[in-house]
C-alpha positions in Angstrom: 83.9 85.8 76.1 83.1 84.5 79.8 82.4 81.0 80.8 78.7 79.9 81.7 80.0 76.4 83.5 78.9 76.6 87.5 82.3 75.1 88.6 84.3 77.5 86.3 86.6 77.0 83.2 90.3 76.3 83.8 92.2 76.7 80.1 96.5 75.6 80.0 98.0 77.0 76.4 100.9 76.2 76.3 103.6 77.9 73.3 107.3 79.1 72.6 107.9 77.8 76.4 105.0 80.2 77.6 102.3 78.6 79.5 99.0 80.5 80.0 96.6 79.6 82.7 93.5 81.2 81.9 90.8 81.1 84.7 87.4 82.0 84.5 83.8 81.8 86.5 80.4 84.2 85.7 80.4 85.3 89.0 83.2 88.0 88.4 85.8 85.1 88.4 85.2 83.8 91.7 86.6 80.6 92.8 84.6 77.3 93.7 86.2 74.5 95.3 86.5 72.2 91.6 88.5 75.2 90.4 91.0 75.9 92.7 91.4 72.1 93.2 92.2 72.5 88.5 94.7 75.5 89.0 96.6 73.7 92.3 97.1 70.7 89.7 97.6 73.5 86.7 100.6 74.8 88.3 102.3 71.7 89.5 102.0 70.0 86.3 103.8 73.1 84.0 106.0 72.6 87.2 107.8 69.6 85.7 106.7 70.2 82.4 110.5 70.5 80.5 108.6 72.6 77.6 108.1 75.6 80.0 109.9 78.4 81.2 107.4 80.8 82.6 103.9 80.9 83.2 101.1 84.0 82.9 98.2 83.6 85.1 95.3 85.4 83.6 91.2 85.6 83.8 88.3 85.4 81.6 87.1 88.5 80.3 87.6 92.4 81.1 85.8 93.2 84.2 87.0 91.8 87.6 90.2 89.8 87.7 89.0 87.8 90.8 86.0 88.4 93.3 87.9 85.7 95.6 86.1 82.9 97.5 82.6 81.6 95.9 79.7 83.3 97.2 77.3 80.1 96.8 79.7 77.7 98.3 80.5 79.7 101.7 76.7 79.6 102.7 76.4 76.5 101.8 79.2 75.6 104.2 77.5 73.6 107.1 80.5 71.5 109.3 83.5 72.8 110.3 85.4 69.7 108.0 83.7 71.4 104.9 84.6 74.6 105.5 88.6 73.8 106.5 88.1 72.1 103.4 87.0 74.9 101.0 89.6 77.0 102.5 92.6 74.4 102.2 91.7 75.5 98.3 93.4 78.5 98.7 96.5 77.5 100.9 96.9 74.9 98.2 96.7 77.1 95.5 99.3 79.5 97.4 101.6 76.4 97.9 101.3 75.2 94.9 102.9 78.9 93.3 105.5 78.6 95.9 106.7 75.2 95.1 106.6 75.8 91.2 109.8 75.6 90.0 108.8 78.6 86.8 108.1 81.8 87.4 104.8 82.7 87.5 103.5 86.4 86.1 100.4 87.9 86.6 98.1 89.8 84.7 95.6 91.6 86.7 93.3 93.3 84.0 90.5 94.6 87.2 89.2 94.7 90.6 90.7 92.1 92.5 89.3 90.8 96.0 90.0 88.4 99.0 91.7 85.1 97.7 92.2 87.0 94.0 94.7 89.3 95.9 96.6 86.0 97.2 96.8 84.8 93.9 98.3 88.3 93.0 100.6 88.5 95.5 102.1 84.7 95.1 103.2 85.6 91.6 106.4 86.2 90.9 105.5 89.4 89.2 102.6 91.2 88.4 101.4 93.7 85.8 97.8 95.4 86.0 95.9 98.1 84.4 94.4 101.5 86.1 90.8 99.4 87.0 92.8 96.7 89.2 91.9 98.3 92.6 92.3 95.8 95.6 90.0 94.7 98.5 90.1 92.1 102.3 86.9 92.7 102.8 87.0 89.5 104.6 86.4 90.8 107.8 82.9 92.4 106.9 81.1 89.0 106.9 83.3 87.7 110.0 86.0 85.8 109.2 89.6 87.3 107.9 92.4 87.0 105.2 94.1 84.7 106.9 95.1 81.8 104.5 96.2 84.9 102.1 97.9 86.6 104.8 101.6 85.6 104.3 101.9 85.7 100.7 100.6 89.4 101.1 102.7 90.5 104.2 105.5 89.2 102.4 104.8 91.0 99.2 103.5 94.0 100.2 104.8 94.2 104.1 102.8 93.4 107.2 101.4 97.7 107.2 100.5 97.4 104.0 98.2 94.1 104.8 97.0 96.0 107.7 96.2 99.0 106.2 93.8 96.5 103.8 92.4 94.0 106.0 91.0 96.4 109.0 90.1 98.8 106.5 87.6 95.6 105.0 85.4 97.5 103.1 87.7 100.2 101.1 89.2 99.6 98.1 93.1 100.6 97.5 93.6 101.5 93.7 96.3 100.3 91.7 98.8 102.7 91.8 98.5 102.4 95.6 99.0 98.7 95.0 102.1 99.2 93.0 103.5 101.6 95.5 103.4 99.1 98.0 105.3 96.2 95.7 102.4 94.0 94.8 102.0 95.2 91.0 105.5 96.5 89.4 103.9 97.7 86.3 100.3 99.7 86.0 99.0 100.4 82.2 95.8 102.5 81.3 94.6 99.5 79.1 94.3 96.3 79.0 96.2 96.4 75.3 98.7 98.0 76.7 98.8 95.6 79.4 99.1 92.6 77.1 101.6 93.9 74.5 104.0 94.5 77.9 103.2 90.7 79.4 104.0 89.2 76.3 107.0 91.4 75.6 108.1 90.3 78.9 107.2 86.6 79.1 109.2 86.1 76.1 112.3 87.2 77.7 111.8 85.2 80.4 111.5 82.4 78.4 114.5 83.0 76.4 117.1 83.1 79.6 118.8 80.6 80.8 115.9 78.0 82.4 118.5 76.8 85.3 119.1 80.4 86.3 115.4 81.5 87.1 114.8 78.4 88.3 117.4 79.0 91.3 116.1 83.2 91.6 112.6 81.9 92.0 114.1 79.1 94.5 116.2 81.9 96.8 113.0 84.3 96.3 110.8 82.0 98.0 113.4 80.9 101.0 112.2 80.7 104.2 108.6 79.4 103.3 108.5 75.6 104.0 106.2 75.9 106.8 103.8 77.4 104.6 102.4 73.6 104.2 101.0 73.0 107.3 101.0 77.1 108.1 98.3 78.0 105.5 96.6 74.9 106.6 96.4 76.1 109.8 95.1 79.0 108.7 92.3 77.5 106.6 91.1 76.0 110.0 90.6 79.5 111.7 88.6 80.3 108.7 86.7 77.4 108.5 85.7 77.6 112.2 84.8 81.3 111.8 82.1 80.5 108.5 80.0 78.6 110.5 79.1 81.5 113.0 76.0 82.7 113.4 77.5 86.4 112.8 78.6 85.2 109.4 75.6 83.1 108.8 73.3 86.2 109.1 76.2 88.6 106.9 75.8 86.5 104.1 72.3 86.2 104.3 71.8 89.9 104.6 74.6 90.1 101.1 72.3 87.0 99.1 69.8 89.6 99.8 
């Protein structure tokens, strides 16, 4: 079942020291501002939450996974405060799955694009199935993946971001995704897919909470600056929406 709500649906289960964030939006799980501002606060409440170990990150349904920025609230971007704003979503989304002290695993159940590849690549790991293919096709309505840009460089490499976000309007499929590090597992369904996530959840859960705690530290050294970096970022982007060559690209894609 898929939520109807305009702002989305943001669901925390939390059981047997799993927590499940389930996201969800009808248009193919896209992200308005009210949502990422639930899953930044999501993630740094199971943070300090003693009663979890790991968290699964997961959307509504069994179509796309994530279809990135919302559609509806980009053109309705009109100053350049608004749109650093909406962008600031992301970076604090991205931050906020940095700074979280459990590892975070991702289930990826279908196409995944823009901002939804971020989210991939800030897990700590990340299973999929055979539909999750992956697309920046930021740069076809003029602005870029730039707020996502370092969680991706550093999970797939800076050619394997490169190879994506110039090429903006291919998609890479899954097993190209997993060859490049951003999905270690790929299964044909989306059964399979669950049966492994839980499998593998519960051993997370059941080591030592001290010990991943410090691997997920020392896996995300060297990233401090991300605070005001991705912020930085989200200013490019912002500036960039309010052109008149985006203006008219996603006019011509309303169309």
């Amino acid at each position: 079942m898929t939520t109807s709500r305009l702002n989305g649906s943001l669901y925390t289960h939390v059981e047997n020291k799993i927590a499940t964030i389930e996201f969800g939006h009808p248009a193919s799980n896209s992200f308005p501002s009210e949502l990422l501002d639930r899953l930044t606060q999501a993630f740094d409440q199971l943070s300090v939450n003693d009663m979890v170990h790991v968290i699964i990150l997961k959307s509504e349904g069994k179509k796309a996974f994530c279809a990135g920025a919302s559609f509806d609230e980009l053109v309705s971007i009109t100053t350049l405060e608004e749109g650093k704003k909406f962008f600031s979503g992301f970076a604090n989304v991205i931050n906020a799955m940095r700074r979280c002290k459990k590892p975070i695993v991702g289930r990826v159940q279908g196409k995944t694009v823009g901002g939804g590849v971020g989210l991939a690549a800030a897990c700590d790991y990340c299973m999929a199935t055979e539909a999750a293919a992956i697309k920046l096709s930021e740069l076809t309505i003029g602005i870029g993946p730039f707020v996502i840009e370092p969680a991706v460089s550093r999970k797939i490499g800076l050619a394997g971001f490169k190879a994506m976000a110039w090429d903006a309007s291919q998609w890479k499929n899954a097993y190209w995704a997993k060859e490049k590090g951003l999905y270690a597992q790929v299964f044909e369904t989306i059964a399979e897919l669950d049966k492994e996530i839980e499998l593998f959840a519960e051993k997370l859960a059941s080591y030592h909470p001290e010990a991943t705690q410090q691997m997920k530290k020392i896996s995300w050294q060297g990233t401090d600056h991300w605070t005001e970096l991705l912020i930085e970022r989200a200013m490019i982007s912002g500036e960039l929406v309010l052109s008149d060559f985006t203006k008219k690209a996603l006019a011509k894609f309303k169309k």
